[in-house]
N, C-alpha and C positions, 0 to 999 in steps of 0.2 A: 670740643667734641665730648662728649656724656659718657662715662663707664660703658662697657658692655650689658653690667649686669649693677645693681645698685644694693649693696651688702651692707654699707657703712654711708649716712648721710655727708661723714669728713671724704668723700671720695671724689663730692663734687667741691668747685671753688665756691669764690661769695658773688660773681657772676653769675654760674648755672643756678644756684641757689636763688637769688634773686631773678631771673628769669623765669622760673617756677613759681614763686609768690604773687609776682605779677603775670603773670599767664592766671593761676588760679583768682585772681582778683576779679579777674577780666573775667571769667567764665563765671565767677559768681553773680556778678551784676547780672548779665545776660546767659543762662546756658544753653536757652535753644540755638544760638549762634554756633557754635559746638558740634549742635549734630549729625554724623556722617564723616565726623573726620577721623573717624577709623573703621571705618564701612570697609567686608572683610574682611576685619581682623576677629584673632581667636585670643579670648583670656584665658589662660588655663589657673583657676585656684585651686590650690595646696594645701587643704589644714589638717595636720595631724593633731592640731591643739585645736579644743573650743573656742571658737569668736563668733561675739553677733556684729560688733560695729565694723570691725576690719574686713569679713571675709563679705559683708553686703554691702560696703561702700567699695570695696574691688569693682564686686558684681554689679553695682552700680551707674560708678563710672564710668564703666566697658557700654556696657545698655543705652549709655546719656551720650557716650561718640559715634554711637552707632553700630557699633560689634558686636560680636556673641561671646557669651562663656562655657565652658565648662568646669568638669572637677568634681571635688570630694571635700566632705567637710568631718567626715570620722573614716581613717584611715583602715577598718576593720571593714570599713564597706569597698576596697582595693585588695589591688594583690599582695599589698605589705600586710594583711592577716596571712597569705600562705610563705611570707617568709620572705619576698623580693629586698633589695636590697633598694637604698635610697639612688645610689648610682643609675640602677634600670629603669628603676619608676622616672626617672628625669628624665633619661635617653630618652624613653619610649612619648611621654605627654610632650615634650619640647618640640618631638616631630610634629603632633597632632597640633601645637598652638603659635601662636607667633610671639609671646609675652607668657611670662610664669608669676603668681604670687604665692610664696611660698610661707607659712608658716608650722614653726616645728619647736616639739620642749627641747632636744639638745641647741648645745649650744654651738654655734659654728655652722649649722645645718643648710644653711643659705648659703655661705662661701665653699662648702664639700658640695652642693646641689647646682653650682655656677662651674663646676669643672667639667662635669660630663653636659649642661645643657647646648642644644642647639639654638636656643634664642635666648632674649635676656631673662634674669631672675629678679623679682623686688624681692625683696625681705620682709616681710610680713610680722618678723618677732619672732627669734630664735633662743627660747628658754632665757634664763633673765640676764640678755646678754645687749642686743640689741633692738632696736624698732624705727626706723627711719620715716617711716610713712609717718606712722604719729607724731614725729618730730616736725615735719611737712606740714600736719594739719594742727599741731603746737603753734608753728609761727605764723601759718596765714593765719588762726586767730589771735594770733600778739598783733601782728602787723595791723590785720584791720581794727584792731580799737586802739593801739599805741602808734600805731603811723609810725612805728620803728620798732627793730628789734636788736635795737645799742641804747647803753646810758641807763638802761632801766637795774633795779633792786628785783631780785626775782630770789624767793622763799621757795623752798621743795621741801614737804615733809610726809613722810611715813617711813616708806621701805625703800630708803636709797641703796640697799645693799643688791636685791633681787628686782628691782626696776628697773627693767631694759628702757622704759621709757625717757626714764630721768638720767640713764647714762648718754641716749643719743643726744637727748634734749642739751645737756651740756657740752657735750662734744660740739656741739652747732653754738650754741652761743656765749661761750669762751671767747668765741675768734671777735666779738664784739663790743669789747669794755663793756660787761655788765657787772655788778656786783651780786654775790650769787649768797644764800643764807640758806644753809644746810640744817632740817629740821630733823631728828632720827634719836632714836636711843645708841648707845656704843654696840650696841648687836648688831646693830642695820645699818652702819653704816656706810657709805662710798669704798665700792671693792680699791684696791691699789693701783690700779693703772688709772681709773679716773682721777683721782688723788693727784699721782703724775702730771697726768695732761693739766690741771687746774693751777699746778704748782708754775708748770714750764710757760703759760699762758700769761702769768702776772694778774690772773684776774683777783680783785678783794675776794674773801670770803668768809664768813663766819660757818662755826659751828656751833648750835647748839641742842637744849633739848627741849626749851618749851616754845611752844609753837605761838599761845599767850604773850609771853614777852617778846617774840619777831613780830609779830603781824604786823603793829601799829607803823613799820619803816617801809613797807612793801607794796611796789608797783602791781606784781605778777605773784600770786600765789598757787603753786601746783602740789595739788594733793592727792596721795597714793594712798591706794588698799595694800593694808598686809598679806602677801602672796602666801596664801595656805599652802597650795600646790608646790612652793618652794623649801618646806620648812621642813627638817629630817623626820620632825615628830610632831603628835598635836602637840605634846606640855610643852616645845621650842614655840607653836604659835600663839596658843592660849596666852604664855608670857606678856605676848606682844599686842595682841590681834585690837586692844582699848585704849592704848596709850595716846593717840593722837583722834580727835574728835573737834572736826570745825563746828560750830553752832554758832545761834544768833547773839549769842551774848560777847564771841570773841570778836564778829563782824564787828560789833560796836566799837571797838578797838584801833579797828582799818580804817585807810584812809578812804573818801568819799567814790577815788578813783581806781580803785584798787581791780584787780580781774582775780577771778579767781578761776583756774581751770584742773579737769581730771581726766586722765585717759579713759578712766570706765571700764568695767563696772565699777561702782561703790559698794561696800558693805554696809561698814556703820561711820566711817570714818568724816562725812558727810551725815548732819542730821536734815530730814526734807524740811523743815523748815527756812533754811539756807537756801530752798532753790526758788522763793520767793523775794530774795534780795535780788535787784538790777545790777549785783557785778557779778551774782552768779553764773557762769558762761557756759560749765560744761556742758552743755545738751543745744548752745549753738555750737560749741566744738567739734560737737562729732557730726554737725551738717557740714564743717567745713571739710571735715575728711573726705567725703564725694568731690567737691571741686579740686583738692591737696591732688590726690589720686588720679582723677583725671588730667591733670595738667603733668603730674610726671610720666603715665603711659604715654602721653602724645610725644614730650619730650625723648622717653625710652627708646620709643621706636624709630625715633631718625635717627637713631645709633649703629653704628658698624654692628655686623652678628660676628659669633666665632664663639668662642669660649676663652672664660678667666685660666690664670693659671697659677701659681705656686709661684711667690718671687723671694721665699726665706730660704733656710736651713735647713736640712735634715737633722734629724735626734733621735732621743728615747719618743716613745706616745706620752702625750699631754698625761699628767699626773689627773687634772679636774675629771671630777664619776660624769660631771654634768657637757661635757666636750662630744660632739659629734664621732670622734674619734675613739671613744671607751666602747662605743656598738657597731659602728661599721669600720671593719678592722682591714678593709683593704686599702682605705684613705693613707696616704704616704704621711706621717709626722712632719711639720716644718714650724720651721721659728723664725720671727724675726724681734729687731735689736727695737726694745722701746726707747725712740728717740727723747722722749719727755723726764726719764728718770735719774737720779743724779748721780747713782752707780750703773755698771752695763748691765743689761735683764733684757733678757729673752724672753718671748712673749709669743704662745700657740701663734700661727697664724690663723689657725681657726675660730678660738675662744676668748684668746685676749689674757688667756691666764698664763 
């Protein structure tokens, strides 16, 4: 049986997971096969945060099964400019749709928006915590050119610290024997719960910092933009924003078979040159996110309804400024125990922090 609501991609097992891959496989070859199988349903999307790829391959998906959507893509065009709170805004749109994607800058905002919903929640990316979807259209792009997503060497570099993408991304393929090659400066790097989980996992893993000296070992190469938006100051991003820079001259370096993928946008971190090489993938990546998408709503919705609920501790409010719970102050505090660490630690159930 599927979550109610999908906050965290470690929620499903490597069955559902694998039933989704191959579902989206399926729908890729063929998707007019596809359409109608959610003829009256409503998508409702939720973006408090900017997005082009995520909130038009929701909208997408929805349109290719045959649904309808609605929603908001700048949250000043809602009643959260006159002040509503996240709690009402979800009562109120959950009635109107059958399915929610939600995305939001705090963090946890998907798991406080699955308590008061009347239908399910996706997670869309909630500040640099998590992102499941893009994990989803991460692996149907590994899967369709590696025919597996075990055994492989997979390099991540940029901003492993404020990458919700490369936190799910790992969360999902830990549970797979991969060897995993941490690309980052000591600022950005891996918050501490993922650290955890990678530790308790047995997976190899290197750290280091030139992106030069990993490549030439590497299956999967995922490469991140330095998140402006996350950094307290410009002189904290300026530091950073040049450090890591793929071009054609490190490709030379990689092997023949190598994939390289990026969730997108890029800045500079990607020179276009690079998108002239044939392992360059990102921009079939983000076609896969339509088929990724569609095959979890279809999944989502043969799910039980009801609503998520709270299954930690009570406490103080989350310390993190960036926790759903620093601005909507009626959310109850709870923790639970992170199984992965090797002293006891408590851990938001919100935020992860």
């Amino acid at each position: 049986m599927y979550p109610h609501s999908l906050i965290d991609l470690s929620e499903l097992n490597a069955n559902q997971v694998q039933d989704i891959l191959s579902l989206a496989d399926d729908i890729k070859k063929d998707p007019k096969r596809y359409f109608g199988a959610c003829e009256g349903k409503i998508l409702a999307t939720l973006f408090y945060e900017p997005s082009t790829r995520t909130q038009m391959s929701f909208q997408t998906a929805m349109l290719r099964l045959g649904g309808e959507t609605i929603g908001f893509d700048n949250p000043m065009n809602s009643s959260v400019s006159k002040g509503e709170s996240l709690a009402d805004t979800i009562r109120i749109v959950s009635g109107y749709a059958d399915i929610l994607a939600m995305r939001h800058p705090f963090e946890g905002a998907a798991k406080a928006a699955s308590l008061y919903a009347k239908c399910p929640i996706i997670n869309a990316g909630d500040g640099g915590h998590l992102h499941p979807t893009q994990t989803l259209t991460d692996l149907v792009t590994i899967f369709g050119e590696k025919h597996t997503v075990s055994g492989l060497t997979i390099g991540m570099c940029g901003d492993l610290k404020n990458g919700r993408t490369v936190h799910s991304l790992v969360k999902s393929l830990c549970k797979n024997n991969n060897k995993f090659v941490f690309i980052s400066t000591p600022e950005l790097g891996l918050p501490q719960y993922i650290l955890n989980l990678l530790e308790a996992s047995g997976c190899k893993c290197e750290f280091v910092t030139s992106l030069e000296e990993a490549i030439p070992e590497l299956d999967v190469l995922y490469m991140t933009r330095i998140q402006k938006e996350r950094f307290a100051s410009e002189k904290l991003y300026e530091e950073q924003k040049n450090v890591y820079v793929l071009d054609a001259k490190k490709m030379l370096r990689a092997k023949a078979d190598l994939i390289v993928l990026h969730p997108l946008p890029r800045v500079d971190e990607i020179t276009y040159e690079v998108d002239e090489d044939p392992r360059a993938l990102y921009f079939k990546q983000a076609a896969c996110g339509v088929y990724a998408r569609m095959a979890l709503i279809m999944k989502m919705l043969e799910g039980e309804q009801g609503k998520d609920k709270l299954e930690g501790i009570s406490g103080e409010r989350c310390k993190n400024p960036n926790c759903i719970t620093s601005i909507e102050k009626y959310l109850p505090p709870s923790y639970k125990k992170d199984a992965n660490a090797s002293v006891e630690t408590m851990l938001c159930e919100y935020c992860e922090h």
